[in-house]
N, CA, C and O atoms as a CHARMM CRD file, in Angstrom:
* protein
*
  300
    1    1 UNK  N     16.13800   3.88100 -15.74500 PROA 1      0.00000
    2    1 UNK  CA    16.16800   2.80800 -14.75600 PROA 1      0.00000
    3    1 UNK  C     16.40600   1.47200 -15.45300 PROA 1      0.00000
    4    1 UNK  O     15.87500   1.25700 -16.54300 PROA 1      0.00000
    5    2 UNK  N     17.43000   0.28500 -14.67400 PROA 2      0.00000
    6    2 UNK  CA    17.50200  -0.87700 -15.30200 PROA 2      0.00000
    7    2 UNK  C     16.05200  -1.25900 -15.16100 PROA 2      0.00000
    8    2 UNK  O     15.07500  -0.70900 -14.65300 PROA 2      0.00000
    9    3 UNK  N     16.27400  -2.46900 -15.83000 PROA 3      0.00000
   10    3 UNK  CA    15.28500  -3.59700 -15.63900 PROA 3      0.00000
   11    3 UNK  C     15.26800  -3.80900 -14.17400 PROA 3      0.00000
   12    3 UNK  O     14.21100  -3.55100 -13.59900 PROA 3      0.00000
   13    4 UNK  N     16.19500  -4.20600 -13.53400 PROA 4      0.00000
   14    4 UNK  CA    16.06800  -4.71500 -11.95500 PROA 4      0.00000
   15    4 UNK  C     15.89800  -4.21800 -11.18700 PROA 4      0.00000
   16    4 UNK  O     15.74700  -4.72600 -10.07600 PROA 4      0.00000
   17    5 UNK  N     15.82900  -2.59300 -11.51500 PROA 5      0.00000
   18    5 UNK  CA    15.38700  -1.38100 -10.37200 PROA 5      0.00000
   19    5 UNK  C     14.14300  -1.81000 -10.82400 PROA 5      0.00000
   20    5 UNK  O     13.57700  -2.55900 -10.02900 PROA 5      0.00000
   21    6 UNK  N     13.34300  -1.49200 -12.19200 PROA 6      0.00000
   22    6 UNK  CA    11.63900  -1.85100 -12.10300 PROA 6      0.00000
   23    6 UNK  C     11.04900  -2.81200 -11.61900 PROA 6      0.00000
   24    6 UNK  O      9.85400  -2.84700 -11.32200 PROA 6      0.00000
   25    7 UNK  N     12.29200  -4.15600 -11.43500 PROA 7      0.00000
   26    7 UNK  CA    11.68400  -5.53500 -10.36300 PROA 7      0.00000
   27    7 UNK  C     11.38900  -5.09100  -9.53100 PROA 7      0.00000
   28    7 UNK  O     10.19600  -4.97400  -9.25500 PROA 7      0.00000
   29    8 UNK  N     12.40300  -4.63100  -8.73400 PROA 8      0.00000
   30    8 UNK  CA    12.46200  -4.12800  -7.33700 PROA 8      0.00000
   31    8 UNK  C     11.55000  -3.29900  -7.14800 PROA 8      0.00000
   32    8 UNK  O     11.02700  -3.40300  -6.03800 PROA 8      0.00000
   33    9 UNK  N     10.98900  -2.19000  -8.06800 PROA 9      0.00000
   34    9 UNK  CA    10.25800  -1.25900  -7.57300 PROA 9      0.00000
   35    9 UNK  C      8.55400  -2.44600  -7.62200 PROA 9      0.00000
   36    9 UNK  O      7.58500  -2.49600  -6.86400 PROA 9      0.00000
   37   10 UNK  N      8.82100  -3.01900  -8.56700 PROA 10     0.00000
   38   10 UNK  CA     7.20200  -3.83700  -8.65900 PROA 10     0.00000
   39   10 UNK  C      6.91300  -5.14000  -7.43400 PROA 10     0.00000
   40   10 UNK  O      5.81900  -5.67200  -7.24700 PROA 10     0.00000
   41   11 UNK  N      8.06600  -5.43100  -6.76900 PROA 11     0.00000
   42   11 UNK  CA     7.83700  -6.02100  -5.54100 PROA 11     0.00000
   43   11 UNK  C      7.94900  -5.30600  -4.39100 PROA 11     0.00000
   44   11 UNK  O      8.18700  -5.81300  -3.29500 PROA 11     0.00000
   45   12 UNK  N      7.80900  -4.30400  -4.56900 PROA 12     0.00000
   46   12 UNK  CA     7.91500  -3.06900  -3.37300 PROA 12     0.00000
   47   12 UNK  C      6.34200  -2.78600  -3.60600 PROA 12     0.00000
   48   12 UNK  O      5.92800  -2.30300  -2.55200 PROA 12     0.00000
   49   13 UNK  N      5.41800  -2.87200  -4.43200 PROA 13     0.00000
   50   13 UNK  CA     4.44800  -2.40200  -5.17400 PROA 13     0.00000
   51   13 UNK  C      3.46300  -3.85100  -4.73700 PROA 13     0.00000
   52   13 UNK  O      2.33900  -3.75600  -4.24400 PROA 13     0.00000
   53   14 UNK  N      4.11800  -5.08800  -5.02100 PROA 14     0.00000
   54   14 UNK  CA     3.52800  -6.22000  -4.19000 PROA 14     0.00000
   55   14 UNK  C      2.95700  -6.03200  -2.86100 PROA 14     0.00000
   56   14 UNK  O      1.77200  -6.06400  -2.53000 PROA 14     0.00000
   57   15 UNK  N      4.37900  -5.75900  -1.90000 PROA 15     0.00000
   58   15 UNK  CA     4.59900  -5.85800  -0.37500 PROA 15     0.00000
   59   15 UNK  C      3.67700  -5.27000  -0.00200 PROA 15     0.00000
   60   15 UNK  O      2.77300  -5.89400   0.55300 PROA 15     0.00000
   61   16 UNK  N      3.56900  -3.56800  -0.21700 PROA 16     0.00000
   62   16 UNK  CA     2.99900  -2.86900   0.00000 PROA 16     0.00000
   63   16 UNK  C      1.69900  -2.47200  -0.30900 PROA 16     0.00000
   64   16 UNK  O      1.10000  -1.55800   0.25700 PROA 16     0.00000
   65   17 UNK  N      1.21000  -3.26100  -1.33500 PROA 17     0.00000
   66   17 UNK  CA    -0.63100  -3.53700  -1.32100 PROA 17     0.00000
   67   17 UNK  C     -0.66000  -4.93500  -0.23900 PROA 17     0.00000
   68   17 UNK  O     -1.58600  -4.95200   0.57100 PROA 17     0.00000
   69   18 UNK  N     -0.00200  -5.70200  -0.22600 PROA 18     0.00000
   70   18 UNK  CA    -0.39200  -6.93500   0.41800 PROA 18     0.00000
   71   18 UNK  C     -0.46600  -6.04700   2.00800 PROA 18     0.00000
   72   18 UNK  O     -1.65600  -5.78000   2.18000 PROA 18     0.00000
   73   19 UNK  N      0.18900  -5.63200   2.93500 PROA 19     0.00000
   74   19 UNK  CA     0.31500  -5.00900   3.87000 PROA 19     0.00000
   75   19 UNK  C     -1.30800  -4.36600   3.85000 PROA 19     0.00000
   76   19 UNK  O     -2.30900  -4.56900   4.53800 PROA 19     0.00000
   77   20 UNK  N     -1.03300  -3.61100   2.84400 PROA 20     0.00000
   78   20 UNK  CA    -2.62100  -2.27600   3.11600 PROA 20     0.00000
   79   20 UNK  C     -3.44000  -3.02000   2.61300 PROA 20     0.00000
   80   20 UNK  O     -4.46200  -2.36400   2.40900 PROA 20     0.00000
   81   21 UNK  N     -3.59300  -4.39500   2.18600 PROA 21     0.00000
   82   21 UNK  CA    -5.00800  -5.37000   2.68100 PROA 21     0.00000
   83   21 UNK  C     -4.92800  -5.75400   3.52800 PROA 21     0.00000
   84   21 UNK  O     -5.98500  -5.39600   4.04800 PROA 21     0.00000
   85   22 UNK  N     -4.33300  -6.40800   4.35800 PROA 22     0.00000
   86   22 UNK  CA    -3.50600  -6.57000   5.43500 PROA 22     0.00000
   87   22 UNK  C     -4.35000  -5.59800   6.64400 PROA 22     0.00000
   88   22 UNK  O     -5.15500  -6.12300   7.41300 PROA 22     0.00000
   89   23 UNK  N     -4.08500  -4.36100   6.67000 PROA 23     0.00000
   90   23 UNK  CA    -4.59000  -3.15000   7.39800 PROA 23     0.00000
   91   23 UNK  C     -5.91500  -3.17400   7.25100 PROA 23     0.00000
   92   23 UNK  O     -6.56900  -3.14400   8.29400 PROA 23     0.00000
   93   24 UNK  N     -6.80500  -3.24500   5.66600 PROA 24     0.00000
   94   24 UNK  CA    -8.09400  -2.91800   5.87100 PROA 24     0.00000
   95   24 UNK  C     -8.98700  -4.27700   6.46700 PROA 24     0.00000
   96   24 UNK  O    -10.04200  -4.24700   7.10000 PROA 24     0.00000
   97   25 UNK  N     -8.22100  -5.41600   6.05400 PROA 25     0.00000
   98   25 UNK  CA    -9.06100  -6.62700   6.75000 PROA 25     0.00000
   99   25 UNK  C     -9.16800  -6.64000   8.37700 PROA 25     0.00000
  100   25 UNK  O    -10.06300  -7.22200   8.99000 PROA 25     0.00000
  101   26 UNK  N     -7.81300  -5.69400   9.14100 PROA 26     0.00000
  102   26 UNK  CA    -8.03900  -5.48700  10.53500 PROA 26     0.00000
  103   26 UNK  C     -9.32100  -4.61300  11.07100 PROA 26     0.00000
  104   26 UNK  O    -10.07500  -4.59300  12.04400 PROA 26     0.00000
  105   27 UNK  N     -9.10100  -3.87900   9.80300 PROA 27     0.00000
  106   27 UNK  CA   -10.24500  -2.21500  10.12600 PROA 27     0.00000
  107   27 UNK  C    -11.45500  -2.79700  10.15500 PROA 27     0.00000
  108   27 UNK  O    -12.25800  -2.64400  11.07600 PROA 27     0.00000
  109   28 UNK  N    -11.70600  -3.73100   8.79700 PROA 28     0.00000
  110   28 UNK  CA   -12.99800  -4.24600   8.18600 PROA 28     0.00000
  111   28 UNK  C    -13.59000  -5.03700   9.84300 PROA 28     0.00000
  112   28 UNK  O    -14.59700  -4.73800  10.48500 PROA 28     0.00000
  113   29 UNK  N    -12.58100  -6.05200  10.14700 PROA 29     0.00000
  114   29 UNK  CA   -12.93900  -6.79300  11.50700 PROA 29     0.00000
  115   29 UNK  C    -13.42700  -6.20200  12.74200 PROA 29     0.00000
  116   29 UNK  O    -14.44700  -6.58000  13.31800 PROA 29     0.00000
  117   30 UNK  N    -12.42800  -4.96700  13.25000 PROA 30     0.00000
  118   30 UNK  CA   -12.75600  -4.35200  13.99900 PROA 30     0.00000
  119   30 UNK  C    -14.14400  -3.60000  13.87900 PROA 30     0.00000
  120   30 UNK  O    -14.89800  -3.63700  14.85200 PROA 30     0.00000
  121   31 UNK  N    -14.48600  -2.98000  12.83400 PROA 31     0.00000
  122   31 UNK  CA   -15.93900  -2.70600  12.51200 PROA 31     0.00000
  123   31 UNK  C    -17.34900  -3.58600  12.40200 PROA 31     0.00000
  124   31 UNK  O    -18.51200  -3.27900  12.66600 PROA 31     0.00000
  125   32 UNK  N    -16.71300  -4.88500  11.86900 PROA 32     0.00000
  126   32 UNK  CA   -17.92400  -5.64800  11.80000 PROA 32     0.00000
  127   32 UNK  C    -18.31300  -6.58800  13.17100 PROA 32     0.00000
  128   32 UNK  O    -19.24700  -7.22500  13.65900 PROA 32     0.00000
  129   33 UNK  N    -16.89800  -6.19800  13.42500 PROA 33     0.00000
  130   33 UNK  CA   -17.29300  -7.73400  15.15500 PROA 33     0.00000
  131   33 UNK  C    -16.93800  -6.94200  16.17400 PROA 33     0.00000
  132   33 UNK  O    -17.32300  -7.41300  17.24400 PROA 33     0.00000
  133   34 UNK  N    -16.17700  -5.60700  16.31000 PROA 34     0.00000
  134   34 UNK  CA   -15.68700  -5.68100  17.70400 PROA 34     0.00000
  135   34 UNK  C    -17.01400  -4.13100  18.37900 PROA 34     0.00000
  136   34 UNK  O    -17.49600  -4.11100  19.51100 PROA 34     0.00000
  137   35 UNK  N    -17.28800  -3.02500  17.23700 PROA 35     0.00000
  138   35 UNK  CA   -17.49200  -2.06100  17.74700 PROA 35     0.00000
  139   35 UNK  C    -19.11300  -2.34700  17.86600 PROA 35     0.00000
  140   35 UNK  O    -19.90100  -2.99800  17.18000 PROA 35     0.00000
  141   36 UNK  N    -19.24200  -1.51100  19.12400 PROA 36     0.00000
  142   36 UNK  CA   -19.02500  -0.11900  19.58200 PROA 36     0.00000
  143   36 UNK  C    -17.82200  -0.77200  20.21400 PROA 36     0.00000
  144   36 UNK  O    -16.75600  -0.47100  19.67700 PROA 36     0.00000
  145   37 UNK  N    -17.74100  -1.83200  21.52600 PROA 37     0.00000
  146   37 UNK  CA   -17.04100  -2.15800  22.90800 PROA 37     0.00000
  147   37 UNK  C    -15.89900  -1.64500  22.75900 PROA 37     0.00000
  148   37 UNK  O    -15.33100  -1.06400  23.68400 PROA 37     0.00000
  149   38 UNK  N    -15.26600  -1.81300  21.28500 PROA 38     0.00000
  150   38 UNK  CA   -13.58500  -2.07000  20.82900 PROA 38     0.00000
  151   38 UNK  C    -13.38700  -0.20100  20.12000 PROA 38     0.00000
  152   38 UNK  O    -12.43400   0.06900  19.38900 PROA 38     0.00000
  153   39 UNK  N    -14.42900   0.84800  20.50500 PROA 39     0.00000
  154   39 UNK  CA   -13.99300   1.88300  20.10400 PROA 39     0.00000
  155   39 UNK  C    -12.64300   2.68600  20.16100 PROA 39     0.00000
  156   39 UNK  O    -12.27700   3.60100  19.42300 PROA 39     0.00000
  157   40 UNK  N    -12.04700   2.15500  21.14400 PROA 40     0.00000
  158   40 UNK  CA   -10.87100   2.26200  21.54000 PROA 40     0.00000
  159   40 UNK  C     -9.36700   2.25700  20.70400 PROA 40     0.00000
  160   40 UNK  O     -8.41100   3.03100  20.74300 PROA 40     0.00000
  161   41 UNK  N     -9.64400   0.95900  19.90600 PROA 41     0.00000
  162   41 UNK  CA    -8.92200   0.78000  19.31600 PROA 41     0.00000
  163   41 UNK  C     -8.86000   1.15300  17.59600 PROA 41     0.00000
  164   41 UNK  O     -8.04600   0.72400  16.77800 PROA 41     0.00000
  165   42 UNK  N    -10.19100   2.24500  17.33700 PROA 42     0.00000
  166   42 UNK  CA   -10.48300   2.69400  16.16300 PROA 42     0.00000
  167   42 UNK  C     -9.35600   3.53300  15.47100 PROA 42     0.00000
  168   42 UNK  O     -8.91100   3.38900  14.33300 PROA 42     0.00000
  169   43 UNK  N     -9.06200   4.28700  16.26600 PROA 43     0.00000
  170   43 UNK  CA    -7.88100   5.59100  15.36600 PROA 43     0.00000
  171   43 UNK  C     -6.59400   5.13800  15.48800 PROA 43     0.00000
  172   43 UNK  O     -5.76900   5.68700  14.75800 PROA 43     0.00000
  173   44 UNK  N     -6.10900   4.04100  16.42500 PROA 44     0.00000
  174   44 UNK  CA    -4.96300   3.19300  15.52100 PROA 44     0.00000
  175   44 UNK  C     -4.95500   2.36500  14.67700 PROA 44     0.00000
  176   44 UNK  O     -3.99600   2.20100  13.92200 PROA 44     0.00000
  177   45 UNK  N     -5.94000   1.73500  14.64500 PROA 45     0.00000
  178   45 UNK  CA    -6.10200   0.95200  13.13900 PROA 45     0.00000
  179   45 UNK  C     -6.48200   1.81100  11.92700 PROA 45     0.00000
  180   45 UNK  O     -6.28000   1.54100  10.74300 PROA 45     0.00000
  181   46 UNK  N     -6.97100   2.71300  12.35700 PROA 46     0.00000
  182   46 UNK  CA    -7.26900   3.60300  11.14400 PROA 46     0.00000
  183   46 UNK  C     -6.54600   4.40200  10.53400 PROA 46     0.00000
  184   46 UNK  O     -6.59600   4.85000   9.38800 PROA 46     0.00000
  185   47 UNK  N     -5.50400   4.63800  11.81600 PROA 47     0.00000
  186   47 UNK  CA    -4.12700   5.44700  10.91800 PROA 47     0.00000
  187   47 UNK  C     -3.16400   4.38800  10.69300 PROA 47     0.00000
  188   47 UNK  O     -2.28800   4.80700   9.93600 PROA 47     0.00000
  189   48 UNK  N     -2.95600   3.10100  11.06700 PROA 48     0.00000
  190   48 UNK  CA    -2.30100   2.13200  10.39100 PROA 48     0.00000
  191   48 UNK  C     -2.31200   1.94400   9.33100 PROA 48     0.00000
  192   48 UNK  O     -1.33600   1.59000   8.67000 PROA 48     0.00000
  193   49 UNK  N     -3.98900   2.23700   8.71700 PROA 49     0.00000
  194   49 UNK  CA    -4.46600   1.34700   7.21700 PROA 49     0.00000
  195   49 UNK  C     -4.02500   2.73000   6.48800 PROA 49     0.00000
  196   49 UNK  O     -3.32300   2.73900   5.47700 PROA 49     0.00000
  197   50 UNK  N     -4.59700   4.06900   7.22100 PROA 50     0.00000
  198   50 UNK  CA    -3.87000   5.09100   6.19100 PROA 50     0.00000
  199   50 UNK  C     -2.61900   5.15100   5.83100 PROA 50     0.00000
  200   50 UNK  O     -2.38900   5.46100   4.66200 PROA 50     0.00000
  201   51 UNK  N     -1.46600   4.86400   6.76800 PROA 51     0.00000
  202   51 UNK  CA    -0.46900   4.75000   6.80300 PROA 51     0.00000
  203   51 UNK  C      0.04600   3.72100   5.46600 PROA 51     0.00000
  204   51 UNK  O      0.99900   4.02600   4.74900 PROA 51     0.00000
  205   52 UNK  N     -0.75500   2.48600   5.29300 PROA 52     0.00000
  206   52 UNK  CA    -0.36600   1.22600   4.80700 PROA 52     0.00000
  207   52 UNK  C     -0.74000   1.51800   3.32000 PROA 52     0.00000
  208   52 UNK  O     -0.06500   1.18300   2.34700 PROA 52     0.00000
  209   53 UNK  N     -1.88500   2.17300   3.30100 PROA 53     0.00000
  210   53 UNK  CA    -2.72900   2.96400   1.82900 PROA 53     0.00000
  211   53 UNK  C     -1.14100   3.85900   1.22900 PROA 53     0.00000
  212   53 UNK  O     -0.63200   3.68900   0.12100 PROA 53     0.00000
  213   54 UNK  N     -0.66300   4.72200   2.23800 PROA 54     0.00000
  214   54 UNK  CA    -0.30200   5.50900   1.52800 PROA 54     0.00000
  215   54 UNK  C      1.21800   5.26900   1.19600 PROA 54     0.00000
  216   54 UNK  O      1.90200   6.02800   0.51000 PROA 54     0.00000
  217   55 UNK  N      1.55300   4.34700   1.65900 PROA 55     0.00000
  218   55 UNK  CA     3.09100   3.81500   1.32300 PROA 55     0.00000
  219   55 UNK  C      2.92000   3.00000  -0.11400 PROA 55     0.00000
  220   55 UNK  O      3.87800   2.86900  -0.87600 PROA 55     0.00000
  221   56 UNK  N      1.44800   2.40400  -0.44200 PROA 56     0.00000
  222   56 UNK  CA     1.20900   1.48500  -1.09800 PROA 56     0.00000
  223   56 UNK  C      1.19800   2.28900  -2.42000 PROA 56     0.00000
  224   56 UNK  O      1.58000   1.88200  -3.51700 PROA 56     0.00000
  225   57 UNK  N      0.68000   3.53100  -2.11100 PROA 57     0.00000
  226   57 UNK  CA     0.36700   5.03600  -3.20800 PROA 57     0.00000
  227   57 UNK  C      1.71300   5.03900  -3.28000 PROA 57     0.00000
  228   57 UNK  O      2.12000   4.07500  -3.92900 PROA 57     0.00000
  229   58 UNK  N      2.40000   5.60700  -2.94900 PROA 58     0.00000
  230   58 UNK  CA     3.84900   6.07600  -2.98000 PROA 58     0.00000
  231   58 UNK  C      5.18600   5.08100  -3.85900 PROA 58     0.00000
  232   58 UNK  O      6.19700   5.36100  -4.50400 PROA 58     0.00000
  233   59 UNK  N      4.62100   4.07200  -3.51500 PROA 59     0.00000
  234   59 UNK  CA     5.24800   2.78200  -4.14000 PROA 59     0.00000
  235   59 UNK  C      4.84600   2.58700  -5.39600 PROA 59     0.00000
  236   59 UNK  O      5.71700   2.47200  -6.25800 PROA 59     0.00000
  237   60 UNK  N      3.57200   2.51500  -5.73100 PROA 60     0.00000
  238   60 UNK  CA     2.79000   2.52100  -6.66000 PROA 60     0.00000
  239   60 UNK  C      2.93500   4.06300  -7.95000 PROA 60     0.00000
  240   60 UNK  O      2.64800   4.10200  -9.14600 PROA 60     0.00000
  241   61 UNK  N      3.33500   4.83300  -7.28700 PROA 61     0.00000
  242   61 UNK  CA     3.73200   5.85000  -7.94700 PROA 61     0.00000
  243   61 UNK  C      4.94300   6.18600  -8.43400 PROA 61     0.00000
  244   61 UNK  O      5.01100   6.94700  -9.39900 PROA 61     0.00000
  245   62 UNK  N      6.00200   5.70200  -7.87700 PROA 62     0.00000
  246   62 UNK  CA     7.32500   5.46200  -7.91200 PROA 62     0.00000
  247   62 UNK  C      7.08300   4.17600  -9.30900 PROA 62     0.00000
  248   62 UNK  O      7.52200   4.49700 -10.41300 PROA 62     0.00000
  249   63 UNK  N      6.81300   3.63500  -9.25000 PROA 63     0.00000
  250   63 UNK  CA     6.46700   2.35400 -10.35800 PROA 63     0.00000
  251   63 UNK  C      6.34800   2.97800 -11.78900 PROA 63     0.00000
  252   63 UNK  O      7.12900   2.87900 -12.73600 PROA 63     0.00000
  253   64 UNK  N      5.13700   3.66000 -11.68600 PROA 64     0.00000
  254   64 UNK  CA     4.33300   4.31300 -12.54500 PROA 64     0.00000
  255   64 UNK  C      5.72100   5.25500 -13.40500 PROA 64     0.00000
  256   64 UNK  O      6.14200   5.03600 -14.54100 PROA 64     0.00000
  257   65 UNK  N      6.10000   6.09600 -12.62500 PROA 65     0.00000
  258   65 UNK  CA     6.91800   7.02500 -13.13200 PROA 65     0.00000
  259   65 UNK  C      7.78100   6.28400 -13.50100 PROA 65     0.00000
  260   65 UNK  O      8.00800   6.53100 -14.68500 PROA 65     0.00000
  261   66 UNK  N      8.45600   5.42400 -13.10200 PROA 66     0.00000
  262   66 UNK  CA    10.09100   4.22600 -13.88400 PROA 66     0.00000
  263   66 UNK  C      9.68300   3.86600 -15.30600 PROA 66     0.00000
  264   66 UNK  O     10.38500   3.91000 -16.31600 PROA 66     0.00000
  265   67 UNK  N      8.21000   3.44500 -15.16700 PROA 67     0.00000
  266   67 UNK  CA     8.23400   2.76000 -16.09700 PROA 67     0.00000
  267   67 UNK  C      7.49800   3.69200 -17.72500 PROA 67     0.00000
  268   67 UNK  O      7.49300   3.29400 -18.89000 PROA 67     0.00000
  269   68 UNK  N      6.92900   5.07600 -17.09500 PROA 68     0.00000
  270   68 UNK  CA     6.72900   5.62300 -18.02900 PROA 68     0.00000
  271   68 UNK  C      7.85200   6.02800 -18.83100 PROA 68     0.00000
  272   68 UNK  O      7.77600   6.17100 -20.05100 PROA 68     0.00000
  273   69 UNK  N      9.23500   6.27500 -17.93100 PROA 69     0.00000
  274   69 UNK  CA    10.17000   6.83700 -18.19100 PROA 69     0.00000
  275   69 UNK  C     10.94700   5.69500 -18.94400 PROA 69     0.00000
  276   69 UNK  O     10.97600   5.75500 -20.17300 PROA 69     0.00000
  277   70 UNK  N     11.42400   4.91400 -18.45800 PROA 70     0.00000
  278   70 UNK  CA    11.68000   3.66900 -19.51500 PROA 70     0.00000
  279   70 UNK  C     10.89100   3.63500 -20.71500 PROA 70     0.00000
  280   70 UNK  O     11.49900   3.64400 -21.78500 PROA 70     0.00000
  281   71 UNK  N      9.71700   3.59900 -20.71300 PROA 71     0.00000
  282   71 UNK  CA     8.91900   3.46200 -21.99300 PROA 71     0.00000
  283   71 UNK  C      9.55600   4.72300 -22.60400 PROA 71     0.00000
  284   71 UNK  O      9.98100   4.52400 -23.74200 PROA 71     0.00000
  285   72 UNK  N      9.75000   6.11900 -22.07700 PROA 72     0.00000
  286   72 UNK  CA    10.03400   6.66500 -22.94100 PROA 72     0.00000
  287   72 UNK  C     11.52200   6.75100 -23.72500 PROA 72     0.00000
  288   72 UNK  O     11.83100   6.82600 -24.91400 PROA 72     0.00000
  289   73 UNK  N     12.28400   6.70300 -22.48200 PROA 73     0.00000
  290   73 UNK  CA    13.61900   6.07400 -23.26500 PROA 73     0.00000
  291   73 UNK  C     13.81000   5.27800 -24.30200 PROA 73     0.00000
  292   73 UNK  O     14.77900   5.65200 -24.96300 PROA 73     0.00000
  293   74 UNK  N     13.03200   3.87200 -24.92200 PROA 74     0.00000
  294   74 UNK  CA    12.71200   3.40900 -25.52200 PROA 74     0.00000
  295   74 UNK  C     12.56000   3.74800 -27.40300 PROA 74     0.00000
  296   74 UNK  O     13.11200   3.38200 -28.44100 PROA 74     0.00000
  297   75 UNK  N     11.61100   4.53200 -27.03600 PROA 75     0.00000
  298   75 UNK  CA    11.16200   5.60700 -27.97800 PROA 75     0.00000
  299   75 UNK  C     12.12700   6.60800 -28.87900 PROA 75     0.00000
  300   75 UNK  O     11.62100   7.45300 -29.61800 PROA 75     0.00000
């Protein structure tokens, strides 16, 4: 991988934790102020934040592997 694919992959790696804090500060809210009343709205925020977790994994893993692999090219 160039250099500018590992940019790209490390602001993909940004976006996507900022988002899945993003998600858990909704979850965190909805738990601390809205429930029980707001039970309603529990299992879409909760599969949002999973959703947001796991793109953030995926991104984050994609990273991991470029850059081990670069490092090893290197070598």
């Amino acid at each position: 991988m160039t250099s500018e694919d590992i940019r790209k992959l490390e602001k993909e790696v940004k976006k996507t934790k900022r988002l899945a804090s993003e998600q858990a500060m909704e979850l965190h809210d909805l738990i601390e102020d809205r429930l029980p009343d707001a039970y309603g709205e529990l299992m879409g925020i909760a599969t949002a934040t999973f959703a947001a977790c796991k793109a953030w994994d995926e991104a984050n893993q994609q990273l991991n592997a470029a850059l081990a692999s670069s490092a090893g090219a290197e070598s």
